[in-house]
N, C-alpha and C positions, 0 to 999 in steps of 0.2 A: 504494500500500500504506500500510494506518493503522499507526501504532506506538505503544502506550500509554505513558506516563510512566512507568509502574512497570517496562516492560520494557526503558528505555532507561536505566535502573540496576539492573537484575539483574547482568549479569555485573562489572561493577567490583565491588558492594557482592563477588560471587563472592570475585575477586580478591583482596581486601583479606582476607576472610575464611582463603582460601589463606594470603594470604603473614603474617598474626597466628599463624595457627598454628605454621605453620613457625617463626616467630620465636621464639617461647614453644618449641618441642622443641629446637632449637639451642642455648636459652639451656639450658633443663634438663639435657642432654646436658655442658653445658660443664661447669656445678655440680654434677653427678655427676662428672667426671673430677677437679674440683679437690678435693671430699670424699675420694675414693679416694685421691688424693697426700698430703696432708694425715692422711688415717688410719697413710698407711704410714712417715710419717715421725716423726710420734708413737711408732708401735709400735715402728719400729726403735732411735732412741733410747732408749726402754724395753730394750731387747733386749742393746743395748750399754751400759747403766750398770751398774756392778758393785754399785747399791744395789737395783737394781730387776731385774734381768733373770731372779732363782731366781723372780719371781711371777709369777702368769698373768693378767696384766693385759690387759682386753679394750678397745677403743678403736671409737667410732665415730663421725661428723663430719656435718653435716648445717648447711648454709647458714652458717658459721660456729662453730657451737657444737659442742664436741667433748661427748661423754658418756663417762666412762672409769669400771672397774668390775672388781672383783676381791678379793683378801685380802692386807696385808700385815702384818708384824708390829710395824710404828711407825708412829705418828702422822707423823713427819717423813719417810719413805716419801710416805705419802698424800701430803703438800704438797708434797713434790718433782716428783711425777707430775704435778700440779694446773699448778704452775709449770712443765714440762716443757712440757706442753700448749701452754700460755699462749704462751711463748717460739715457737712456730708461726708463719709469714709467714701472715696471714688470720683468725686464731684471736682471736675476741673474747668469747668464753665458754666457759665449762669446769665441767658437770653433772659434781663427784665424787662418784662412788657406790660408791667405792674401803669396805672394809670394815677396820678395824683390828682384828687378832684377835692377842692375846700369843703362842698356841700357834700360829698357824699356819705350816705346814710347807712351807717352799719347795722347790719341785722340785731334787731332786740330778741328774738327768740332764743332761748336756752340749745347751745350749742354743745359739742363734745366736750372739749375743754372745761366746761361750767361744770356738766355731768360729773369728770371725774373729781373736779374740785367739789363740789357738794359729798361726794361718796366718800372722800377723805377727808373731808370736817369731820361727816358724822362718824368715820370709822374711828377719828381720832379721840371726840366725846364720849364713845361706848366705850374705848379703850380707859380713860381716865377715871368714869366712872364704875366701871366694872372692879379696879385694881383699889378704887377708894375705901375706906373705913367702915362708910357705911353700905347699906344695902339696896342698890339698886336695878336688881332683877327682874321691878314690875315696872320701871323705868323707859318708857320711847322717846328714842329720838329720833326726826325729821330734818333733812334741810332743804333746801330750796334759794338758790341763787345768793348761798351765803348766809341766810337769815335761818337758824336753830330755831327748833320748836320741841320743847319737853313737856313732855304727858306721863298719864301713869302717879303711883304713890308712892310715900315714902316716911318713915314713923315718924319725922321730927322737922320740925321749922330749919334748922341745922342743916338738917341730910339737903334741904330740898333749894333754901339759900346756896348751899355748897355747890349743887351741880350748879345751878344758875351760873355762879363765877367763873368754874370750870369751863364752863362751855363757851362764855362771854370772853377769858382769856385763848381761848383756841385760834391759833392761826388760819386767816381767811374768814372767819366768823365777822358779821356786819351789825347783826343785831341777834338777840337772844326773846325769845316769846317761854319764858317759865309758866307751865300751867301745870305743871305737877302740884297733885294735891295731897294735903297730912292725912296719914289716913288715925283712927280714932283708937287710940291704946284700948279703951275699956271697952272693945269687944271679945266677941270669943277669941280667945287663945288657937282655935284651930283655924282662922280664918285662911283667906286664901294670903293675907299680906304677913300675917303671922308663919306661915309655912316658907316662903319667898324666904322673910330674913334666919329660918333657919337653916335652909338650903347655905345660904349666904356662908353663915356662921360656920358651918361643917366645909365649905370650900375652902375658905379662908385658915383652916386649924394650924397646916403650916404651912410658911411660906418661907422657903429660902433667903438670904442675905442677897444673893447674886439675884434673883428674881426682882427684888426691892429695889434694887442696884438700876437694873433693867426701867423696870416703873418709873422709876422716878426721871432715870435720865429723857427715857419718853416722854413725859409730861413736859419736862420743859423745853423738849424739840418740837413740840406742839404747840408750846404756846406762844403768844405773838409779842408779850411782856416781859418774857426772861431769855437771855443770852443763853441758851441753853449749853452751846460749844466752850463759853465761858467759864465754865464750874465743873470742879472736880467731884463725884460723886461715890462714895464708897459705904456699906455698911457691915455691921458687925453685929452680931447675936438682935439684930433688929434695932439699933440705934446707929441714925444715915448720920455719915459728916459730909459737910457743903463746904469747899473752899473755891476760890478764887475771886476774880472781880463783877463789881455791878455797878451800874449806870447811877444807881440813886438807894434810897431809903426803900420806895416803894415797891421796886425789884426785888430788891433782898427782900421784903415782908412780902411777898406772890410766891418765891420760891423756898422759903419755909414753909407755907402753907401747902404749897402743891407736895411738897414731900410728907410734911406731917399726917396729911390725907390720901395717903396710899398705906394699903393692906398691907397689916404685917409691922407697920413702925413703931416701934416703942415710942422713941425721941427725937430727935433733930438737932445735932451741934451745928452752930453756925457761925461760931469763932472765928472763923475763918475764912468767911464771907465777906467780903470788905469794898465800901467805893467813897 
């Protein structure tokens, strides 16, 4: 049997043909996956800056360069979005075709961004209050575009004062609606708010040093009134020591407070609190 030259490189030249293309869809495939990450991380940042998130900023990414496009009502807007971009892992060009318009009207609707800041208020108040002294397990809290709302009861004027502050010092909190109500000692003993704080009591029986430690350092990376990076937090058999500096008198009297009212504290040294 004869075999010609040309037919004894047909199917490799095939082959080769095969696996070029393939290589080239793989690659394309990849570069469309990393443009779509890349789009979403731009947008979401957008979404989440409280200079930018009321406009309707559009984003789109392609082999590195981002095109971003929409209306805001500052020049320093625009270049914030531009440098936003920029600051991207991959991102080595940025088409702004962002619009600067005086009058334009940014959306009043509750946006992502609000979303996740309203979820992390309230995560941060259930947190504070849950780790607090007293017992608040029949306790709701709502937020909504910043503004807390506490419902539910609580045995004492104390407990229920307490949260109010609590919630009122939380970073990104605008205003506080307390409508938790006292509920009435001289009923039955087995009620349902009577069982709540026994729950409570039986949760609380021990609580670790390094737990307390934890708590407290929370609270006051939560709150909006105490330097919380500023203060050294450590405790011992359940009495916290606070050192470092603060702004004023008022500071230091917030962040003895927030510590003294977390579960589990005996005491509070604050010797060593000083401004």
């Amino acid at each position: 049997m004869k075999t010609s030259v040309i037919g004894l490189f047909k199917k490799p030249l095939l082959v080769l043909t095969l696996l070029t293309t393939s290589c080239f869809s793989y690659a394309d495939a990849k570069q469309e996956i990393l443009d779509a990450r890349q789009e979403t991380q731009i947008w979401t940042t957008y979404a989440l800056s409280p200079y930018l998130r009321a406009n309707d900023l559009k984003v789109s990414v392609h082999n590195g360069k981002a095109t971003i496009s929409g209306n805001v009502d500052e020049e320093v807007s625009k270049d914030l979005a531009k440098e936003i971009a920029l600051g991207v892992n991959g991102i080595k060009e940025v088409d702004n075709q962002i619009k600067v318009q005086a009058d334009a009207n940014p959306k009043r609707s509750t946006n992502y961004g609000e979303t996740v800041d309203d979820i992390t208020i309230t995560s941060a108040v259930k947190s504070k209050l849950f780790w607090s002294k007293y017992s608040y397990l029949a306790t709701k809290v709502e937020t909504k575009n910043g503004s807390v709302s506490l419902s539910g009861t609580v045995d004492s004027k104390e407990a229920r004062d307490l949260a109010g502050r609590l919630a009122s010092n939380t970073r990104g909190v605008t205003n506080v609606k307390n409508q938790i109500a006292i509920e009435d000692k001289s009923g039955d003993k087995s009620s349902a708010g009577a069982k709540v704080k026994n729950v409570a009591t039986e949760t609380g029986k021990v609580v670790e040093d390094a737990w307390i430690t934890a708590k407290v350092k929370s609270n006051f990376l939560y709150s909006s009134n105490v330097s919380g990076s500023a203060i050294d937090v450590s405790t011992n058999a359940g009495v916290v020591t606070l050192k470092g500096g603060v702004s004023s008198g008022t500071e230091r009297a917030l962040a003895i407070e927030l510590a003294e009212n977390v579960r589990g504290v005996k005491s509070v040294d604050a010797k060593g609190l000083t401004f």
